[in-house]
ZALO-667726 format. One line per field, with one value per residue (C-alpha): residue number from 1; x, y, z. Coordinates in Angstrom, 1 decimal, padded with zeros to 4 digits, always signed. Each point is the difference from the previous one (the first is absolute). Layout:
# ZALO-667726
k = c(NUM	...) .
c1 = c(X	...) .
c2 = c(Y	...) .
c3 = c(Z	...) .
This chain:
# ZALO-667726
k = c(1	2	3	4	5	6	7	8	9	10	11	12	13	14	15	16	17	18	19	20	21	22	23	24	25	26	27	28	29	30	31	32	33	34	35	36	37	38	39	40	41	42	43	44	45	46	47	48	49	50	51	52	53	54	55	56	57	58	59	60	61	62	63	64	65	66	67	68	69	70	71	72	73	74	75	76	77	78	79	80	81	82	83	84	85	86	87	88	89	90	91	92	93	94	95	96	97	98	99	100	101	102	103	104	105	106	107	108	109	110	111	112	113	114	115	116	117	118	119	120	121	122	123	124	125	126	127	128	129	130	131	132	133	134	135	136	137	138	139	140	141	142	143	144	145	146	147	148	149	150	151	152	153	154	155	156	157	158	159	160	161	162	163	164	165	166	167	168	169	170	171	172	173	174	175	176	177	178	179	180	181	182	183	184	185	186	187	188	189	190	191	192	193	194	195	196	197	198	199	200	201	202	203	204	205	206	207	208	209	210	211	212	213	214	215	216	217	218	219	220	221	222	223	224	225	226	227	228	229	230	231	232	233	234	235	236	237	238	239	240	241	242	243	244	245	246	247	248	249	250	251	252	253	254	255	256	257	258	259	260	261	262	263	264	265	266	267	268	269	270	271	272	273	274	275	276	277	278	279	280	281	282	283	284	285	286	287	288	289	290	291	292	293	294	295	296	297	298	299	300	301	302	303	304	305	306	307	308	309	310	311	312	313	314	315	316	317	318	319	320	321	322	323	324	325	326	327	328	329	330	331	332	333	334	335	336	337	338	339	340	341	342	343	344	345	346	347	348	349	350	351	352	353	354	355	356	357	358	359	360	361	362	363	364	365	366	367	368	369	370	371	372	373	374	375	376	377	378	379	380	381	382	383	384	385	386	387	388	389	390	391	392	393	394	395	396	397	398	399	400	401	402	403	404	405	406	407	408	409	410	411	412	413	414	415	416	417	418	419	420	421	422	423	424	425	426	427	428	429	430	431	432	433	434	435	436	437	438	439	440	441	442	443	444	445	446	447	448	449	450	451	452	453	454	455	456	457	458	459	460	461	462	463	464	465	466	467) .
c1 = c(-006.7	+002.8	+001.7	+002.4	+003.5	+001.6	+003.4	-001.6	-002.9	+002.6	+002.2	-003.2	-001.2	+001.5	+001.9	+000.9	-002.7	+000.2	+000.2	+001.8	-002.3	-000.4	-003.0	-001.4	+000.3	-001.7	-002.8	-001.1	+000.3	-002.7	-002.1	+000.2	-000.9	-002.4	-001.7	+000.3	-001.0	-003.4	-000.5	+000.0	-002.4	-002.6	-000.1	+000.9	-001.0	+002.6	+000.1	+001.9	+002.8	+000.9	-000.5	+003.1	+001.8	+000.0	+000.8	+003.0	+001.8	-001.0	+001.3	+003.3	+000.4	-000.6	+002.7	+002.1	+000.4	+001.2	-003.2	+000.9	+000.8	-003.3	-001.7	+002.0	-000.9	-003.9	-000.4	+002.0	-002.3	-002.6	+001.3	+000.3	-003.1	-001.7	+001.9	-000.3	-004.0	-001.4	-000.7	-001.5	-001.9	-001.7	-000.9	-001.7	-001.7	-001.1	-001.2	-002.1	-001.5	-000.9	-001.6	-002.2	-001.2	-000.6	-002.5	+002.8	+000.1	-004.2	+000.2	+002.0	-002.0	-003.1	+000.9	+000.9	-002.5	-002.6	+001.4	+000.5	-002.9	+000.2	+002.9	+001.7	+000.3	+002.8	+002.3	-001.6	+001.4	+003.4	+000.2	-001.5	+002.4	+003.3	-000.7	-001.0	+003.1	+002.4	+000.8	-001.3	+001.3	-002.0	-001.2	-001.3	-001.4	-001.8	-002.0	-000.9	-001.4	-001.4	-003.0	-000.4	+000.2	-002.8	-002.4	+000.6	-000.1	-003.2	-001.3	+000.7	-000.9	+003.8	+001.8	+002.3	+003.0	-000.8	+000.3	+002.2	+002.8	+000.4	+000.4	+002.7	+002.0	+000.6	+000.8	+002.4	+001.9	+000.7	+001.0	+002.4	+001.3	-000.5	+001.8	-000.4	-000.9	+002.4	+001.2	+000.8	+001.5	+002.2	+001.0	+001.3	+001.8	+001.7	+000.9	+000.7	-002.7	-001.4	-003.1	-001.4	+000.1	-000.7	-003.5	-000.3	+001.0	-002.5	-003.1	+000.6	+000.4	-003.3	-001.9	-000.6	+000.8	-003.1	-002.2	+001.1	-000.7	-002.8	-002.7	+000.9	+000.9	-003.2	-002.3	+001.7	+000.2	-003.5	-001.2	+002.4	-001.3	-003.2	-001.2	-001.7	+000.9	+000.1	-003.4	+002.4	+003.0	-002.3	-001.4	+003.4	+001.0	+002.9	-001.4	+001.2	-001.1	-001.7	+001.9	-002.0	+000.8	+002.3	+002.7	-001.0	+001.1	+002.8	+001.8	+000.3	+001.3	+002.3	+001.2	+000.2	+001.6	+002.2	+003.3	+000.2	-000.3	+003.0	+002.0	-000.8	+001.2	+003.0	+000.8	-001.3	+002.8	+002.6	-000.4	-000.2	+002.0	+002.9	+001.7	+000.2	+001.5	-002.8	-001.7	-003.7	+000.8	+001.6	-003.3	-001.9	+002.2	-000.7	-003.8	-000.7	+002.0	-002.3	+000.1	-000.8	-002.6	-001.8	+000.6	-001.4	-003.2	-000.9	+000.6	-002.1	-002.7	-000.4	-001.8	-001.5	-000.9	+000.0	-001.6	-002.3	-001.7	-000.3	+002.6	+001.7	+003.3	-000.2	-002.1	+002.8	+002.5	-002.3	+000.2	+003.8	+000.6	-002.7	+001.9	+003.2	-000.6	-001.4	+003.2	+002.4	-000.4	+000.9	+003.0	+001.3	-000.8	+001.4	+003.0	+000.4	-000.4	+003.2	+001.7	-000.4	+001.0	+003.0	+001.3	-000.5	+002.1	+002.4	+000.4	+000.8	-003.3	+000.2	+002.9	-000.8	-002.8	+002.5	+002.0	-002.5	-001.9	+003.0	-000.6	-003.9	-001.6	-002.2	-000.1	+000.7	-003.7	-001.1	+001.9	-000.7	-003.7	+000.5	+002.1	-003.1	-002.4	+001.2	+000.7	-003.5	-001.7	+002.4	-000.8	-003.0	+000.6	+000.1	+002.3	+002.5	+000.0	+000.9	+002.5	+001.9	+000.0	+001.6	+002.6	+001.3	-000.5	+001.9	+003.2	-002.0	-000.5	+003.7	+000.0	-003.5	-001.3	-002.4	-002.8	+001.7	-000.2	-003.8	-000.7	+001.5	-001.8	-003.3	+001.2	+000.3	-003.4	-001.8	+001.7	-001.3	-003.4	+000.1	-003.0	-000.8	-001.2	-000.3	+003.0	-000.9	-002.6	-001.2	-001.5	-001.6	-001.6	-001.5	-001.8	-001.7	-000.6	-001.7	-001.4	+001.7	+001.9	+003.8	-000.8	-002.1	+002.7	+002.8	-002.1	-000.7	+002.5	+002.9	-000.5	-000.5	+003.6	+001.6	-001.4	+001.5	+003.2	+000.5	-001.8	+002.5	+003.0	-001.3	+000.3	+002.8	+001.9	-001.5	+001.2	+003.5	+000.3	-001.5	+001.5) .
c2 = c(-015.7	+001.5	+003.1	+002.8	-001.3	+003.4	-000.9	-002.6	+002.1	+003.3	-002.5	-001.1	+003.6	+000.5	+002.8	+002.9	+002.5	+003.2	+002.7	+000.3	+001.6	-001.1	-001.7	+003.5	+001.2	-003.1	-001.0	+003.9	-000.8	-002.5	+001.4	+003.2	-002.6	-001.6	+003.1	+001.4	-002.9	+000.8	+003.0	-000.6	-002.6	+001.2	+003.5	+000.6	-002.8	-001.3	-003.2	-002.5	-001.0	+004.3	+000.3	-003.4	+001.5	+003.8	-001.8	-002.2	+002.4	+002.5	-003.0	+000.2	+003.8	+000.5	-003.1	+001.7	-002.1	+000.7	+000.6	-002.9	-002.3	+000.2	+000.1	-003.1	-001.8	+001.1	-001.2	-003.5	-000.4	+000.4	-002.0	-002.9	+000.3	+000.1	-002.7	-002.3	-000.1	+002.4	-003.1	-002.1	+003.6	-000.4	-003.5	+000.4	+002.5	-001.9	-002.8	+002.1	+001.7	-003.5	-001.0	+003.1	-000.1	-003.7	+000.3	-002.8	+003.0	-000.1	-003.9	-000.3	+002.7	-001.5	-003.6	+001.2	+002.2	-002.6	-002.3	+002.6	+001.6	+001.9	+000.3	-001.4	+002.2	+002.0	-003.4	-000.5	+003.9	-000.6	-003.3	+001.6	+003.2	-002.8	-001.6	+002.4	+002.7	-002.8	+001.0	+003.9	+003.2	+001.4	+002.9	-002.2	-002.7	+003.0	+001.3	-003.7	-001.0	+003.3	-000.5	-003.4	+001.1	+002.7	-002.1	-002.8	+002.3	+001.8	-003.4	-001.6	+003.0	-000.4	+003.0	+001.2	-000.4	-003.4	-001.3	+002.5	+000.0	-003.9	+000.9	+002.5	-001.7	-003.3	+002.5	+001.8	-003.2	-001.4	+003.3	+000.5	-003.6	-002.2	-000.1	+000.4	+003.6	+002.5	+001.1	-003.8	-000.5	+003.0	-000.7	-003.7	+000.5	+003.4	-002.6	-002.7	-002.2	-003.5	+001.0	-003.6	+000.3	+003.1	-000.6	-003.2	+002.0	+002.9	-002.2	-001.0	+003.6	+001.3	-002.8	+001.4	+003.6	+000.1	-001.8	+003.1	+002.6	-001.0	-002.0	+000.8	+003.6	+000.6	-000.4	+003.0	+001.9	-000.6	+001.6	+002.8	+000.5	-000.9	+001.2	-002.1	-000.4	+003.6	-000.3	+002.3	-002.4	-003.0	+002.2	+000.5	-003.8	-000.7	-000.7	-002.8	-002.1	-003.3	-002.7	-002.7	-002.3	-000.1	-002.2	-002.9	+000.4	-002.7	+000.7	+004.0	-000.9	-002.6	+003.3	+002.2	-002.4	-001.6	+002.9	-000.8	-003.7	+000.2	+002.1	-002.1	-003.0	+001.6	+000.6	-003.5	-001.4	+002.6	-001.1	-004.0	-000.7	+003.1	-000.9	+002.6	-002.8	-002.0	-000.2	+000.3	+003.1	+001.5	-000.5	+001.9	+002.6	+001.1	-001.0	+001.3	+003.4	+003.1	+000.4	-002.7	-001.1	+003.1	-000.6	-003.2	+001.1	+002.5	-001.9	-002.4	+002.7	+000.4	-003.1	-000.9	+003.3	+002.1	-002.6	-001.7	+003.6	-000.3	+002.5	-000.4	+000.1	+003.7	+000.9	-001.7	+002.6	+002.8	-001.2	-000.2	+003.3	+001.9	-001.8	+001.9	+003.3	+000.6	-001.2	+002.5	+002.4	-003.3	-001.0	+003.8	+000.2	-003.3	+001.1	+003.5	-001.7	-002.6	+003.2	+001.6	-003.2	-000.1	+003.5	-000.4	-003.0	+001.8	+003.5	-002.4	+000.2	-004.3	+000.5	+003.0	-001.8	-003.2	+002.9	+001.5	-003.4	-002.0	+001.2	-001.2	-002.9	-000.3	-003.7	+000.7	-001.0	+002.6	+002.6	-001.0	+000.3	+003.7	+001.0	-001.0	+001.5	+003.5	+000.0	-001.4	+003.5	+001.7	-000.6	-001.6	-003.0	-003.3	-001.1	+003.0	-001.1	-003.6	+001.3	+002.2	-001.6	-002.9	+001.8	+001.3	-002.9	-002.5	+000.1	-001.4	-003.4	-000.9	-002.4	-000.9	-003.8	-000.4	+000.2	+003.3	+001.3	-000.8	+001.2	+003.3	+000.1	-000.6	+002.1	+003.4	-000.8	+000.1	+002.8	+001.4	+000.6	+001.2	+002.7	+001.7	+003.1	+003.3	-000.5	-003.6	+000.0	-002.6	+001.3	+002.6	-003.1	-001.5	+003.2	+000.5	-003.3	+000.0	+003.1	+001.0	+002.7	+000.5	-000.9	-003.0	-001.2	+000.9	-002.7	-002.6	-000.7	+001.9	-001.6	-003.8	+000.4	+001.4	-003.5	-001.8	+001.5	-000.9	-003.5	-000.6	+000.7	-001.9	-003.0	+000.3	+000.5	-003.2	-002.1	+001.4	-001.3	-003.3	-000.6) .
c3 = c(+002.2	-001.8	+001.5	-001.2	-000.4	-001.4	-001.6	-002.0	-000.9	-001.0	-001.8	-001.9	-000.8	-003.5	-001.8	+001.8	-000.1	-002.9	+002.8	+003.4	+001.8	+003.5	+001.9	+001.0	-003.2	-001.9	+002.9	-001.0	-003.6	+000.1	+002.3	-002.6	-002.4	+001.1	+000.9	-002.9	-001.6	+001.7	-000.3	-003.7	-000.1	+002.7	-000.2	-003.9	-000.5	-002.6	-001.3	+002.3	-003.1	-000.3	+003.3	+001.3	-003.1	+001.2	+003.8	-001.0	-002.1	+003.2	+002.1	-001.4	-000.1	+003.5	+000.8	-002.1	-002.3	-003.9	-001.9	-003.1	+002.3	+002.1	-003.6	-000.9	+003.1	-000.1	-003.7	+000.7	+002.9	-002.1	-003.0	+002.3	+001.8	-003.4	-001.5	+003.2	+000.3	-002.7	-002.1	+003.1	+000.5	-003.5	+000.1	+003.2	-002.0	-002.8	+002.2	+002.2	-002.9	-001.3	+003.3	+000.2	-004.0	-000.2	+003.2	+002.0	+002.9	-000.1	-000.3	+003.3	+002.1	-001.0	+000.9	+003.3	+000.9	-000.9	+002.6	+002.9	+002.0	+003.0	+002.1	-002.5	-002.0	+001.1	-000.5	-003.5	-000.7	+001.0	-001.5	-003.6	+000.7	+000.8	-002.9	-002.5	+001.5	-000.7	-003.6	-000.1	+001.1	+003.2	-002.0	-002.7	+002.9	+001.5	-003.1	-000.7	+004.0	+001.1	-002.3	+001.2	+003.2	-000.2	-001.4	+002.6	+002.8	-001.2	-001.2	+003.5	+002.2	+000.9	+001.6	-002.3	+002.0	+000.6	-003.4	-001.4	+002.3	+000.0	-004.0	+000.4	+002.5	-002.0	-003.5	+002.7	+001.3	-003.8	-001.2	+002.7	+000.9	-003.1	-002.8	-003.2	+001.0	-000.7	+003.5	+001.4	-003.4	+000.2	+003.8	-001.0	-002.9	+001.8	+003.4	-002.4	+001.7	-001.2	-001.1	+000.6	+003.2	+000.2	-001.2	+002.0	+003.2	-001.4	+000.0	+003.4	+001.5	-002.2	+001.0	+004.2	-001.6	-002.2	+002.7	+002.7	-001.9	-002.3	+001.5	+003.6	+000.2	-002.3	+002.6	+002.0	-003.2	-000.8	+003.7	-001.0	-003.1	-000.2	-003.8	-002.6	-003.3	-002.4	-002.4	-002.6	+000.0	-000.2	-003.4	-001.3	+000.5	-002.9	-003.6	-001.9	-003.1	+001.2	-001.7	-001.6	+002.4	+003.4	+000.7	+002.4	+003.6	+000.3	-003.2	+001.3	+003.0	-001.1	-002.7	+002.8	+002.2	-002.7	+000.6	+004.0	-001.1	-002.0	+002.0	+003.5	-002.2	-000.3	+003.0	+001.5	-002.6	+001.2	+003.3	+000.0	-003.1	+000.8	-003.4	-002.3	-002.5	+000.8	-003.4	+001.8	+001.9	-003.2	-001.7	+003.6	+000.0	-004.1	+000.7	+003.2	-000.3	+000.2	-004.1	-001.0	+003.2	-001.9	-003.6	+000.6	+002.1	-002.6	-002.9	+001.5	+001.0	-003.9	-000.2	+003.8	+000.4	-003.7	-002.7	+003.3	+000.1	-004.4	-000.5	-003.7	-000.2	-000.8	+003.1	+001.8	-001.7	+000.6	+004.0	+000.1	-001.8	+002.2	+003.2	-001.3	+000.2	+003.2	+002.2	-001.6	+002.9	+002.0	-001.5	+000.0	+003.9	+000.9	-002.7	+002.1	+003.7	-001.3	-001.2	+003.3	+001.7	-001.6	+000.5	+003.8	-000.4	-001.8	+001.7	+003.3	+001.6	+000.6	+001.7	+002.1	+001.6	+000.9	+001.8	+002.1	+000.4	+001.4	+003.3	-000.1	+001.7	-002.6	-002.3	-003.9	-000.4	+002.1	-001.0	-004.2	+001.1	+001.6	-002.8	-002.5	+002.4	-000.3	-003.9	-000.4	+002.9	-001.7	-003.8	+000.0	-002.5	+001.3	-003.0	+000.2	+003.8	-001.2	-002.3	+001.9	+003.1	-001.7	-001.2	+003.3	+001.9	-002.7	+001.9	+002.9	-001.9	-000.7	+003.0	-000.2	-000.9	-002.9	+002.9	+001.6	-003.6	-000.8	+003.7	-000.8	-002.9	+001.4	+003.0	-002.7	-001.7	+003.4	+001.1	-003.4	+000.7	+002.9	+000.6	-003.3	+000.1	-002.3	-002.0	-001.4	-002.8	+001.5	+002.5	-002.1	-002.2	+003.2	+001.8	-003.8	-000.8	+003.4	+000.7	+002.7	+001.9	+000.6	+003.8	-000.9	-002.6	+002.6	+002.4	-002.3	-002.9	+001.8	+003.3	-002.2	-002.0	+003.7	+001.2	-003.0	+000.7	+003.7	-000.6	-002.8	+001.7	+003.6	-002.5	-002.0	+003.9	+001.0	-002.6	+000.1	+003.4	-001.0	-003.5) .
C-alpha cells in the first residue's frame, strides 16, 4: 500500500497556486464553497452547472484570489474536462439510445428473466442492471429498469426492495467504478492512470461490491422496507415505439460488450508485450482507446442493434439526433465540476491538504477515499465527487505504480457514492420511482450506496497489499 512521501508529492504538485493565502484561509474557502455550492442547488434549487460556476468564482474570492485568474482557471478546467470525455459522453449516448429504441435492452431482460425463477431472481437483476449499466448513464439506466422492475416485482409477488435494490446497486457500481462513465474517465486522465488496467482492476472490485450490496443487503432492506410495487408508477411505465423487430440476444451483448472488449485488449497487450514500438500494441492502443472502443461499438450498434430492429437509415438518424440533446445538461455539469476541480488546484488547495496531511497515519488510498467522501455529502454528485477529488489528490500519484494509480482511482469512485441523500437527484428519482418516504429512501438506497462505498474501498485495500 502506497503511503504519503511529502517532498515527492509537493515537488509533483504543479505551478504555484494564484493566491497566497494560507491553509486557514483556503480550508475555509472550500468549505464556503462547497457550502455555498449547496445551498444553491438544494434550497434555490439552481441548476448544478450555475450553481459550481457561482461556487468556483466564489472559491477564489474568498482565497483571495484575482478574479480573471480564477475565471481563467474555472473555464480551462472546464475546456479540458469537456474536451477530454465530452465526445466519449455523447457516444455513450448514442449507443444507449440505440439499445433502448431497437428493443436490445428488452431482448436482454427478457432472455434472463425467462431463465431465472425464484430466489434467483435478485442475481438475474444485478446481472441485467451490470450489463445493461455498462454503457448508460445511471439516470438514464434508472428510467429504463425501474419499469422492469415493477412489473417483475408485482408479477412475482416480489417485495419491492428485493428486486429493486439488486437493480440499483449493479447501475451504482458501473457508474462509479467502470469506465467509460464520465467520473472514472475523468479521475484517470486527471492521475494520468492506464485505463486498461484500470478497468481490469475495476471488474474485479465490482464483482464482490455488487454481490454485498445488491442481492445480499436486499434481504435486510426488504424487512426494512417492506412495500410492494406502486400500481401508479407501474401505469406510468416509459412509452416507446415497438420496433418491428428486436435485436437477437447475443449480438446485443456482444455490442454492449464490444468497448470493454477492446479496451481489456489493450491493456492485456500493454502488459505482456510492454512495447510501445511493438507494431501489435500500436494497433491496441488506437483500437482499444476509449474513442474509438466507442466509435466502434456504436457504429456497430447501427446495424446489430438499429437495422436488426428495421430501422431505415433515417430512423437511425432520428435516434442519434434525439440521443444528443438530452446530455447537454451533462456535459455542462461534468464541464463545471472539471472547472471547479481545477481552481482548487490552482488557488493551492492540493497542496494545503499535503501540509496538514503529512502528519497523518492515514495510506494515500485512504485518505483519496475520505477526500471523495465529503465532496460527494457535501455536493451531492457522484461525478463532481470523482472529479474534484481527483484533482486534489493527483499529486498523490507521482510515486505510484500503474496498479497504485488504478487503485487510487477506484479508491475515489468508491469513496464517491458514499450515502446519498437529499442533495443528489438521485435519490429524489428512487423515493418516486418507488413510492416511498425520505426515511424509507434514507434506509434503502442511502444505506445500499453507503454499503457500496465501504465494500469498494475494503477491496481496493486488499489488493494493494497483494498486488
Amino acid at each position: 500500500m502506497t503511503s504519503l512521501s511529502l517532498p515527492a508529492l509537493t515537488a509533483a504538485a504543479g505551478a504555484a497556486p494564484i493566491t497566497s493565502a494560507g491553509n486557514t484561509q483556503l480550508g475555509i474557502a472550500v468549505l464556503a464553497a462547497i457550502a455555498l455550492i449547496v445551498l444553491l442547488i438544494t434550497r434555490l434549487k439552481l441548476h448544478a452547472f450555475l450553481a459550481l460556476t457561482v461556487g468556483s468564482l466564489a472559491l477564489g474570492v474568498f482565497a483571495g484570489a484575482p478574479l480573471a485568474k480564477t475565471m481563467a482557471s474555472f473555464t480551462a478546467g472546464l475546456g479540458a474536462t469537456v474536451a477530454g470525455v465530452g465526445v466519449l459522453i455523447a457516444l455513450g449516448a448514442i449507443l444507449g439510445k440505440l439499445l433502448a429504441d431497437s428493443g436490445g435492452a428488452d431482448e436482454i431482460v427478457d432472455t434472463i428473466l425467462a431463465r431465472a425463477k425464484g430466489r434467483a431472481m435478485p442475481w438475474a437483476m444485478v446481472l441485467i442492471a451490470s450489463v445493461i449499466g455498462l454503457p448508460l448513464f445511471f439516470e438514464v439506466g434508472i428510467v429504463l429498469l425501474i419499469p422492469v422492475v415493477l412489473l417483475v416485482a408485482k408479477r412475482g409477488n416480489y417485495s419491492l426492495m428485493r428486486i429493486g435494490i439488486p437493480a440499483l446497486a449493479g447501475l451504482s457500481v458501473m457508474h462509479g467504478l467502470i469506465p467509460p462513465h464520465p467520473g472514472p474517465l475523468v479521475a484517470v486522465d486527471a492521475l494520468h492512470a492506464n485505463l486498461g488496467v484500470t478497468l481490469a482492476l475495476g471488474v474485479v472490485v465490482a464483482v464482490p461490491t455488487v454481490i454485498i450490496a445488491g442481492p445480499l443487503f436486499s434481504r435486510y432492506a426488504a424487512r426494512w422496507v417492506d412495500i410492494p410495487a406502486p400500481e401508479e408508477m407501474i401505469a406510468r411505465a416509459r412509452p416507446s415505439e415497438e420496433p418491428e423487430h428486436r435485436p437477437r440476444f447475443g449480438a446485443t451483448v456482444f455490442t454492449i460488450l464490444l468497448p470493454v472488449a477492446l479496451m481489456l485488449v489493450k491493456a492485456l497487450v500493454d502488459i505482456v508485450v510492454d512495447d510501445p514500438a511493438n507494431p501489435v500494441q500500436r494497433v491496441t492502443d488506437v483500437v482499444g482507446s476509449p474513442l474509438i472502443a466507442l466509435l466502434a461499438a456504436v457504429l456497430v450498434g447501427m446495424f446489430t442493434l438499429g437495422r436488426a430492429a428495421g430501422f431505415t437509415r433515417a430512423r437511425i438518424s432520428v435516434t442519434v439526433e434525439k440521443s444528443l440533446a438530452p446530455i447537454a445538461g451533462i456535459l455542462l455539469i461534468v464541464g463545471a465540476g472539471g472547472g471547479f476541480k481545477q481552481t482548487l488546484i490552482d488557488v493551492g488547495v492540493g497542496g494545503m491538504i499535503l501540509d496538514v496531511s503529512q502528519n497523518w497515519a492515514v495510506p494515500a488510498l485512504l485518505l483519496a477515499w475520505l477526500i471523495a467522501v465529503a465532496i460527494r455529502l457535501a455536493t451531492g454528485s457522484a461525478t463532481v465527487a470523482t472529479i474534484s477529488a481527483a484533482g486534489l489528490v493527483a499529486p498523490l500519484a507521482a510515486d505510484m505504480s500503474t496498479t497504485g494509480t488504478a487503485l487510487l482511482v477506484l479508491a475515489i469512485g468508491s469513496g464517491s457514492l458514499f450515502f446519498s441523500h437529499v442533495n443528489d437527484a438521485g435519490f429524489w428519482l428512487v423515493k418516486e420511482y418507488f413510492g416511498m418516504t425520505v426515511g424509507q429512501t434514507v434506509k434503502t438506497w442511502s444505506v445500499m450506496e453507503t454499503v457500496i462505498s465501504v465494500v469498494g474501498l475494503g477491496c481496493v485495500l486488499l489488493l494493494s497489499l497483494v498486488l
